[in-house]
KERO-911251 format. One record per residue: residue number from 1; x, y, z of N, C-alpha, C, O, CB in turn. Coordinates in Angstrom, 2 decimals, padded with zeros to 5 digits. Glycine has a CB too. Example, Ala and Ser with C-alpha at 12.3 -4.5 7.8 and 13.67 -1.06 7.14 Angstrom:
<mivos>
i, n_x, n_y, n_z, ca_x, ca_y, ca_z, c_x, c_y, c_z, o_x, o_y, o_z, cb_x, cb_y, cb_z
1, 013.19, -005.69, 007.80, 012.30, -004.50, 007.80, 013.20, -003.30, 007.80, 014.24, -003.32, 008.46, 011.31, -004.47, 009.05
2, 012.85, -002.25, 007.08, 013.67, -001.06, 007.14, 012.90, 000.03, 007.87, 013.41, 001.14, 008.04, 014.08, -000.60, 005.72
</mivos>
This chain:
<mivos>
i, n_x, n_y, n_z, ca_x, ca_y, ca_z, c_x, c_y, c_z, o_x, o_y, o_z, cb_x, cb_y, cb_z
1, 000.84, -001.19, 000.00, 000.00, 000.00, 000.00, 000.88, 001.24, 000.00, 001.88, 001.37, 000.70, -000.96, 000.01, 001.22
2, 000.33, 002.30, -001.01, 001.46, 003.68, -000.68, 000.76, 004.37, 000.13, -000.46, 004.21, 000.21, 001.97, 004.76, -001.96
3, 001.51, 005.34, 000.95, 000.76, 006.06, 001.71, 001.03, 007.74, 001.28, 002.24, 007.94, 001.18, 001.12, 005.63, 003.22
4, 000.44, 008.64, 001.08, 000.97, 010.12, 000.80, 000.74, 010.36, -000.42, 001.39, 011.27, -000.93, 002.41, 010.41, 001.03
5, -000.09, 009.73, -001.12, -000.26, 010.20, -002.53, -001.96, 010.76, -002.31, -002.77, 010.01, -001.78, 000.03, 008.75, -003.85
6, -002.32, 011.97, -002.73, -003.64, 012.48, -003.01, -003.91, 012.89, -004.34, -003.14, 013.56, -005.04, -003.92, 013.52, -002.20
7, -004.91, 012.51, -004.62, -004.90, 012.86, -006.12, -006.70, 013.77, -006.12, -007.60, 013.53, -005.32, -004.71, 011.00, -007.34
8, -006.74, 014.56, -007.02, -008.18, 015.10, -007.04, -008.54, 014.65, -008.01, -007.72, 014.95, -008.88, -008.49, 016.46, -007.02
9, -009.75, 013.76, -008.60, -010.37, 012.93, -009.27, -011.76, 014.35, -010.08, -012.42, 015.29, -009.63, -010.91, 011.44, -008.02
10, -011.63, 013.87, -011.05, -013.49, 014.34, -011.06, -014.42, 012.95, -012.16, -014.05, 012.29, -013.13, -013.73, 016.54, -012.24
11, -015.31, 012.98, -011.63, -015.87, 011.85, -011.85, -016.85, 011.63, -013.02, -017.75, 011.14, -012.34, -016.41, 011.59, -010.76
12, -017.49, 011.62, -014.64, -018.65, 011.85, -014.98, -019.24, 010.83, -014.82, -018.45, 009.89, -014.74, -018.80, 012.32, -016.02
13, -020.42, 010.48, -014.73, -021.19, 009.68, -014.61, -022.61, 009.74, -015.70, -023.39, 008.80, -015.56, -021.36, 009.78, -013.27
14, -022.84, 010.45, -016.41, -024.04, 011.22, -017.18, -023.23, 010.41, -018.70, -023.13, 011.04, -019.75, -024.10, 013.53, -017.01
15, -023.03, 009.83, -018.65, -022.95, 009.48, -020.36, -023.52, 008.70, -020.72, -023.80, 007.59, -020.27, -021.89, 009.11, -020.97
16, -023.92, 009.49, -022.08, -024.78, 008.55, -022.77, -024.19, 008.13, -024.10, -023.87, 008.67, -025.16, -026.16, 009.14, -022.98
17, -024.20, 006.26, -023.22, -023.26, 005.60, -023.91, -024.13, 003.87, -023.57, -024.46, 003.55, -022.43, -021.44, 005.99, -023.19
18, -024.28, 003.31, -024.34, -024.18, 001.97, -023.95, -023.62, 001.48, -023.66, -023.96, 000.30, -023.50, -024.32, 001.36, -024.28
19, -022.42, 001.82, -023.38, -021.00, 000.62, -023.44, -020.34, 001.20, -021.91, -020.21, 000.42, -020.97, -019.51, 000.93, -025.24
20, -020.05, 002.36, -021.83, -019.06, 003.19, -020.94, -020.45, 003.72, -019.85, -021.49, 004.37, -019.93, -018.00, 004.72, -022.00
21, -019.71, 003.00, -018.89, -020.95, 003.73, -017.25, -020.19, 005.10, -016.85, -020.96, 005.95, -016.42, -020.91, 002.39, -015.22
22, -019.05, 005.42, -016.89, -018.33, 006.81, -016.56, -017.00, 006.39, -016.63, -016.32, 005.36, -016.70, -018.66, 007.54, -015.07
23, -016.88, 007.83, -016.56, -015.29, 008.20, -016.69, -014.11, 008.88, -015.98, -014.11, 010.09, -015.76, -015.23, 008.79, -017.53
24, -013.23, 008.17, -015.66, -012.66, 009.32, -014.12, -011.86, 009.63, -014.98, -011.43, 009.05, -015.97, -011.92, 008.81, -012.33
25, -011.55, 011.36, -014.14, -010.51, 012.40, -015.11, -009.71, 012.74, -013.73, -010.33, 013.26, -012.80, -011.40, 014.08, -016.12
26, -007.71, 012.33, -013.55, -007.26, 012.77, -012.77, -006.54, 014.49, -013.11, -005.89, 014.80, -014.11, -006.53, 011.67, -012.41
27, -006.88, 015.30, -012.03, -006.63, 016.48, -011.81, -005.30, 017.26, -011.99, -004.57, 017.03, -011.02, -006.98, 016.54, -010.79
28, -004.83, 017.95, -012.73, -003.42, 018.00, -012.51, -003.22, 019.27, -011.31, -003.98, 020.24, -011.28, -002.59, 018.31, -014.08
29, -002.28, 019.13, -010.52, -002.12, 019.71, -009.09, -002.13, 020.80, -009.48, -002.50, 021.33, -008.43, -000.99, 019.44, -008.18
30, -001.97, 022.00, -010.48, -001.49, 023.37, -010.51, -003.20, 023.66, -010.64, -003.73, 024.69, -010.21, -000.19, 023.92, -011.91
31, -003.96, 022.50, -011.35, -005.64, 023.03, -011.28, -005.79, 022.95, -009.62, -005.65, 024.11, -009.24, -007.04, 021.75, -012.26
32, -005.88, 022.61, -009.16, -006.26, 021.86, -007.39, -005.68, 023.04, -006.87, -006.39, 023.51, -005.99, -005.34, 020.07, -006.64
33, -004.47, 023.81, -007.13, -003.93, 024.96, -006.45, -004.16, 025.87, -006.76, -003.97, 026.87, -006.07, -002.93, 025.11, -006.34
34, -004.84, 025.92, -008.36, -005.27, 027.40, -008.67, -006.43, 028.08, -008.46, -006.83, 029.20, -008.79, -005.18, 027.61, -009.78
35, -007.00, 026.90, -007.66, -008.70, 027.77, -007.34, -009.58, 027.34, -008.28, -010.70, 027.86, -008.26, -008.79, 029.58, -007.51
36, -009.39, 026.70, -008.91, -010.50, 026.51, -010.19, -011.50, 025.63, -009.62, -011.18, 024.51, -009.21, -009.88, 025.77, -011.68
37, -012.73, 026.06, -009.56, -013.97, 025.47, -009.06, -014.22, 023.94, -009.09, -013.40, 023.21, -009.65, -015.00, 026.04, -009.78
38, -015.14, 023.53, -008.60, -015.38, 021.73, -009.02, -016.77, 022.09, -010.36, -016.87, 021.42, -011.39, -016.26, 020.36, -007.01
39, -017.52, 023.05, -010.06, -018.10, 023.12, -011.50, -017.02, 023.46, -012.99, -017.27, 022.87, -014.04, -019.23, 024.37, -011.36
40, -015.85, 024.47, -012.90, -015.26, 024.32, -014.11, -014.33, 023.28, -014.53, -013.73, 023.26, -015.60, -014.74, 025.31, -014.29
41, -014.25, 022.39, -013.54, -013.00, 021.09, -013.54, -014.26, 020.20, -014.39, -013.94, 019.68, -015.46, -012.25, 020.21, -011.47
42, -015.81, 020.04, -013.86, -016.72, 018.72, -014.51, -017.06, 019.64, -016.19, -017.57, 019.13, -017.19, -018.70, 018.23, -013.23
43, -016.64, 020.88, -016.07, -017.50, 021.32, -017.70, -016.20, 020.94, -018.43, -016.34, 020.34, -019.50, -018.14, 023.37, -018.10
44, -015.11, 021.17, -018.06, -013.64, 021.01, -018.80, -013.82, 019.09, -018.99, -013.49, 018.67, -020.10, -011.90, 021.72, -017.46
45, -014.30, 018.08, -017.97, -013.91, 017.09, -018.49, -015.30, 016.33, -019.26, -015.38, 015.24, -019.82, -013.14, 016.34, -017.39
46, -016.22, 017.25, -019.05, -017.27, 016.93, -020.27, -016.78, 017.19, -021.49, -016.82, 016.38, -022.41, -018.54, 017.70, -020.25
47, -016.27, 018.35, -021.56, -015.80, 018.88, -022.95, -014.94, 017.93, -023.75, -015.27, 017.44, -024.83, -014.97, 020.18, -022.79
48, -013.71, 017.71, -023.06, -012.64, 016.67, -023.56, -013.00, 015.27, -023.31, -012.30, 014.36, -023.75, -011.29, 016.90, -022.88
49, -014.10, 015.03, -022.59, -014.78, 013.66, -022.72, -015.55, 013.78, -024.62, -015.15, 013.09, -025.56, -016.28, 013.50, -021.09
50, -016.42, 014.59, -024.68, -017.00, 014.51, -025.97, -016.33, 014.84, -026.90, -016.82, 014.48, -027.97, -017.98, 015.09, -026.12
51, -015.07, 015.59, -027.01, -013.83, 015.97, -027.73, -013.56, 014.69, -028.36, -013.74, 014.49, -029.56, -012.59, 016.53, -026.81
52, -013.05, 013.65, -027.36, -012.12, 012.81, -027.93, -013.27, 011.83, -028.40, -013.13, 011.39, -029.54, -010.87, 012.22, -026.91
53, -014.57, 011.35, -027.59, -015.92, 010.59, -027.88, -016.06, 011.15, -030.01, -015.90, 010.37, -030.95, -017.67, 011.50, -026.39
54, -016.32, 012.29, -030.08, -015.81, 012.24, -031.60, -015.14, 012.05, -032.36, -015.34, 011.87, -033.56, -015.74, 012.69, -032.03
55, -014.09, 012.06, -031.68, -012.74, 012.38, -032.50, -012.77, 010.35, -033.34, -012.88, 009.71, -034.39, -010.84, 012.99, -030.92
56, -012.53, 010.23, -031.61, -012.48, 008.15, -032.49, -013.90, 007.89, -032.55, -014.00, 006.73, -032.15, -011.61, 006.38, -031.23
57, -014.99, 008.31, -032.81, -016.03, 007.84, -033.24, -016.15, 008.08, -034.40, -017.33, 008.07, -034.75, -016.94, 008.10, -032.67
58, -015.18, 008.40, -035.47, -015.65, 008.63, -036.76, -015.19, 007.25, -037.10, -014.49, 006.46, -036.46, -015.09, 009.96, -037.62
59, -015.92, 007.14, -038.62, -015.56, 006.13, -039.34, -014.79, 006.93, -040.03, -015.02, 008.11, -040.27, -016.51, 005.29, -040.00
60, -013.82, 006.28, -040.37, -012.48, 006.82, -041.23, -013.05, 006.47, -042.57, -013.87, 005.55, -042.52, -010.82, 005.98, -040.91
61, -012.86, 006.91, -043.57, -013.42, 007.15, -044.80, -012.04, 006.44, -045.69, -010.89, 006.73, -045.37, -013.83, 008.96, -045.05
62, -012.28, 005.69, -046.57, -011.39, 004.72, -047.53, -010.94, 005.98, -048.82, -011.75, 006.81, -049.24, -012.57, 003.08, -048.29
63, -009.78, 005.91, -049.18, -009.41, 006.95, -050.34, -009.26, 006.05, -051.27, -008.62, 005.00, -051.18, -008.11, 007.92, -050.21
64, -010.01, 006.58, -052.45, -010.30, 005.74, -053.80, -008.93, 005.84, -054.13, -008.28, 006.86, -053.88, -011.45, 006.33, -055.05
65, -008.31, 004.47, -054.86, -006.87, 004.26, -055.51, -006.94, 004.33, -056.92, -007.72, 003.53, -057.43, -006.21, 002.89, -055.17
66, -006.61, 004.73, -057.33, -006.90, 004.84, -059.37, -005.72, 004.52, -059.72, -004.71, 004.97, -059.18, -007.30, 006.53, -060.31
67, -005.72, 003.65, -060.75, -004.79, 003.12, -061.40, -004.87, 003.24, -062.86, -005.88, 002.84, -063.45, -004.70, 001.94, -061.02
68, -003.84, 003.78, -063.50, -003.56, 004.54, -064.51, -002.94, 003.31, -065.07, -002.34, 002.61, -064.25, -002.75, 005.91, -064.29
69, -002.96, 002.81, -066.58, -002.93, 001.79, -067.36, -002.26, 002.52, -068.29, -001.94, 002.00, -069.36, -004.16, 001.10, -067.71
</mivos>
């Protein structure tokens, strides 16, 4: 067991997803020291939750090969 490590977590739980029940986002310490609210820490990891939820949810699209004879 370690002892002395704290970490600030924020948690979503609201996704709507079939697959994924939530998502933990760890805090980086200069947020935790700078005052930044627990409401702008959950809108920041909604954001980059649905950021990246698009990003690899595309289907990648096939590039036609033409071949010149």
């Amino acid at each position: 067991m370690i002892k002395g490590i704290y970490k600030n977590i924020v948690v979503v739980k609201d996704i709507d997803s079939p697959i994924i029940e939530e998502a933990i986002f760890i805090v980086k310490p200069q947020a935790s020291k700078s005052g930044v609210s627990k409401t702008d820490m959950l809108v920041e990891a909604k954001r980059v939750l649905e950021q990246k939820v698009r990003r690899y949810s595309e289907i990648p699209t096939q590039k036609k090969k033409w071949k010149i004879f």
